[in-house]
C-alpha positions in Angstrom: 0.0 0.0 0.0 3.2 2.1 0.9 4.3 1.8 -2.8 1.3 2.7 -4.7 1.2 6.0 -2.2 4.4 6.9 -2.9 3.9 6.2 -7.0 1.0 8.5 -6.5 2.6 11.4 -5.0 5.6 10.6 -7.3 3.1 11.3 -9.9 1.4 13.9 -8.7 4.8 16.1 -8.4 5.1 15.1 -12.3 2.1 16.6 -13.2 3.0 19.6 -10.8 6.3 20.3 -12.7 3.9 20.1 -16.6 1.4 22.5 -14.5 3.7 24.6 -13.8 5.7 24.7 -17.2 2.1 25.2 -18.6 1.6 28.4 -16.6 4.9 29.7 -17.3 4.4 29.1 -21.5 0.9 31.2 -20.7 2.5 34.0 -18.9 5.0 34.5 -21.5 1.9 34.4 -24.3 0.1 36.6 -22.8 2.8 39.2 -22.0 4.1 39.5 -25.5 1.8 41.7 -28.0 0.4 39.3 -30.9 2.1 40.3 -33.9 -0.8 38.3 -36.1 -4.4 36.6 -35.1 -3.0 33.4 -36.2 -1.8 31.8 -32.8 1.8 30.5 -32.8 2.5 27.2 -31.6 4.2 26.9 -28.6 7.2 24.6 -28.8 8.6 22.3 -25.4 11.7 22.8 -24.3 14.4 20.7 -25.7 13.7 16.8 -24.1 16.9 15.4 -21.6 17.1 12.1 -21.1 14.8 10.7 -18.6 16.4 10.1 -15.3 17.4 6.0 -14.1 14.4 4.4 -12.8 15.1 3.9 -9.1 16.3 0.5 -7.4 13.8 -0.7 -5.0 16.1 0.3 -2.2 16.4 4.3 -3.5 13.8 6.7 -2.4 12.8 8.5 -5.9 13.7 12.0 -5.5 11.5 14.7 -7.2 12.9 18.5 -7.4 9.6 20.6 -7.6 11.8 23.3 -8.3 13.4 22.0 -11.3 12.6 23.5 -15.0 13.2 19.9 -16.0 10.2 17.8 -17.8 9.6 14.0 -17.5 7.9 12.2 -21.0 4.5 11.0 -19.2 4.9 8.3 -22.3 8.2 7.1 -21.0 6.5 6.5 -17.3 3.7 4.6 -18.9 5.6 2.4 -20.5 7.6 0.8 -17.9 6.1 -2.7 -16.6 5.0 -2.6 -12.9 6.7 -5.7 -11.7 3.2 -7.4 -10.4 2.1 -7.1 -14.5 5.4 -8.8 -15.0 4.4 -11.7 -12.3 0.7 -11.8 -13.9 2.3 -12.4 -16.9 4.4 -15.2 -15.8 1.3 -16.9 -14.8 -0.6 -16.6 -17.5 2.0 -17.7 -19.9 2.5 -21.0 -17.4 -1.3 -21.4 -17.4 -1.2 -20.8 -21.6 1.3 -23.7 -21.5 -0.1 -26.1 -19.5 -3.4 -26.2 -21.3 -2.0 -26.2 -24.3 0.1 -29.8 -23.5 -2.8 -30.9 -21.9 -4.5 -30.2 -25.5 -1.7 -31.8 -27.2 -1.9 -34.6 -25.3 -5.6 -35.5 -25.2 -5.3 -35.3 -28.5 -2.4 -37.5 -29.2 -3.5 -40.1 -27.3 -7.1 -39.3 -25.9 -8.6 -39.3 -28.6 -7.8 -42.2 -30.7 -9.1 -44.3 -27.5 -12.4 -42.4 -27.4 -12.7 -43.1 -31.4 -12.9 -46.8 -30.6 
């Protein structure tokens, strides 16, 4: 339960540091005159690389302060390591049914043809 409060918060700071990004590209809109009605499109700071997911024994470390911006995409894609253990079973379960196929019909059925 500890985890998934921490991922949360973890998150939450994430979406704080876009938020505020967000606020700071409107401010600067709305400060300079518009040279033409057709809007200009606002452009994201240059991407860094996304820091090294921590080890399990790390506490992850967010700088609210920081000008820094995390890829939302790149925290999506990362496997949750209880997917990873779902997975595992289901491809054991996938397995087993599929011998137990393979088998019934290698020698199961020519009996029950009889």
């Amino acid at each position: 339960m500890d985890k998934s409060i921490e991922e949360l918060r973890a998150q939450r700071a994430i979406i704080q540091q876009h938020l505020d990004w967000m606020d700071r590209q409107i401010a600067a809109a709305e400060s300079t005159p518009a040279e033409s009605d057709t809007p200009q499109p606002v452009t994201p700071p240059e991407k860094e690389p996304a820091p090294a997911v921590p080890t399990p024994t790390q506490e992850p470390t967010i700088d609210t302060n920081s000008d820094e911006i995390i890829d939302p995409e790149q925290i999506l894609r990362a496997p949750q390591p209880m997917d990873i253990a779902k997975a595992k079973i289901g491809c054991f379960v996938i397995f087993a049914v599929a011998t137990f196929l393979f088998l019934f019909l290698l020698f199961g059925l020519p009996f029950l043809m009889d």
